[in-house]
N, C-alpha and C positions, 0 to 999 in steps of 0.2 A: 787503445783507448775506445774506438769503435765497439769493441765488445762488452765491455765493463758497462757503457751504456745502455747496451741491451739486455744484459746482465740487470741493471738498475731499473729499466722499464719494466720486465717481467716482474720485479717484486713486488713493486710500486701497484702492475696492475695484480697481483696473487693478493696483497693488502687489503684490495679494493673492493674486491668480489669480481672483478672480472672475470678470470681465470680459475676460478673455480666450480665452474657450472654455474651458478646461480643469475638468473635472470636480475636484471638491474631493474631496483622501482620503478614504480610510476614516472610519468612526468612531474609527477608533483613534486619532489624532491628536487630536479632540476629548475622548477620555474620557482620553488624557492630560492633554492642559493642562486638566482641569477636576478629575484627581488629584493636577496639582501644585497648584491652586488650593485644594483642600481641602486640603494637606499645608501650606501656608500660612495659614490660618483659627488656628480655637479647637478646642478642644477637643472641645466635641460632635460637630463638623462632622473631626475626626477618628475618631470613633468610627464617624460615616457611612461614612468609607472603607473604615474596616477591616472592618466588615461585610458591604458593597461586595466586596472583596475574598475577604472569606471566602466570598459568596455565588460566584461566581465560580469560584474553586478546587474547592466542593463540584460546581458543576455541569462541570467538567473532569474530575474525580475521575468521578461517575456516566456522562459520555460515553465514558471512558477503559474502561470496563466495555462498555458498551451494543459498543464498536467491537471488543473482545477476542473476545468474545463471536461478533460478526458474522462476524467473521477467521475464527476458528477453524471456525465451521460451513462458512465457504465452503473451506474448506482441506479439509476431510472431504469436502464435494460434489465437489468438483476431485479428489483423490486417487482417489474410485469409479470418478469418469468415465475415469479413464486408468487405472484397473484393467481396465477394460472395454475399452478400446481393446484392451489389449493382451492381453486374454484372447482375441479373434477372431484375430488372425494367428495365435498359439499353436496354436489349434484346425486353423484352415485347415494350419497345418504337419503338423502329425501325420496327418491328414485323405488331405495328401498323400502321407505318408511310408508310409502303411497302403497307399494305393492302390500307390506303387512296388514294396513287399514283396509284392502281391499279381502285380504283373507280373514282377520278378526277384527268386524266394524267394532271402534271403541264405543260403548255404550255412554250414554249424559252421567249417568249417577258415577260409574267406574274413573271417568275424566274428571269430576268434580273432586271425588276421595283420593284419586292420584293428585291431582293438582295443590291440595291443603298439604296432603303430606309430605311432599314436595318443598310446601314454603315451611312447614315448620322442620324440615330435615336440613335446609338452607338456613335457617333462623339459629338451630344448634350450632351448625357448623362457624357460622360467623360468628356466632357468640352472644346474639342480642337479646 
C-alpha cells in the first residue's frame, strides 16, 4: 500500500508541473487560491483578508508616492542635463559667429538687404 501512494504522489506531482522542471509561478497564484480560500471560510477569517488587502493597497498607495516622487526628480536631473547640452553648441555658435564678424565686418546696407529678405523669405514660407 505504501508504494501505490508513492506511486500516486509522483503523478499527482508530474500533473502539476512539479516534476517536470518547470519552475512553479509567482506567488501570486498561491496568495490567490489562498484568497479564494479565505473568501470561502467564516467570518473572522474574512476579516483576515480584508485587512490583508487593506494592508496591501496602503502599501501601493505609499509606493505610488515614493516612485512620483523618484520620477519627478529624475525628470528635473534629465531636463538640466539637456539644458546643458544645449547650452554648449549655443555658445560655440556665437563664439563662431563673433569670430566671422571679426573677419567680414557686416556692412549697414548689406544687414539691412539681408534682414527684408529674410522676413519676406519667412513671410512665403508661412504662407502670409
Amino acid at each position: 500500500m505504501p508504494n501505490r501512494h508513492f506511486l500516486w504522489r509522483n503523478a499527482s506531482s508530474f500533473v502539476s508541473g512539479e516534476g517536470s522542471g518547470k519552475k512553479k509561478e509567482n506567488s501570486t497564484v498561491y496568495k490567490r487560491e489562498e484568497v479564494l480560500n479565505l473568501m470561502n471560510s467564516s467570518l473572522p477569517e474574512k476579516e483576515k483578508l480584508l485587512s490583508m488587502l487593506t494592508e496591501i493597497y496602503d502599501q501601493l498607495e505609499e509606493l505610488e508616492i515614493v516612485l512620483e516622487a523618484s520620477f519627478s526628480d529624475l525628470r528635473i536631473q534629465m531636463n538640466h542635463e539637456e539644458q546643458k547640452k544645449l547650452l554648449e553648441p549655443v555658445h560655440r555658435l556665437s563664439m563662431l559667429e563673433m569670430q566671422l564678424d571679426k573677419i567680414n565686418p557686416p556692412s549697414h546696407e548689406s544687414t539691412a538687404d539681408h534682414s527684408s529678405s529674410v522676413t519676406r523669405a519667412l513671410k512665403l514660407e508661412m504662407g502670409f
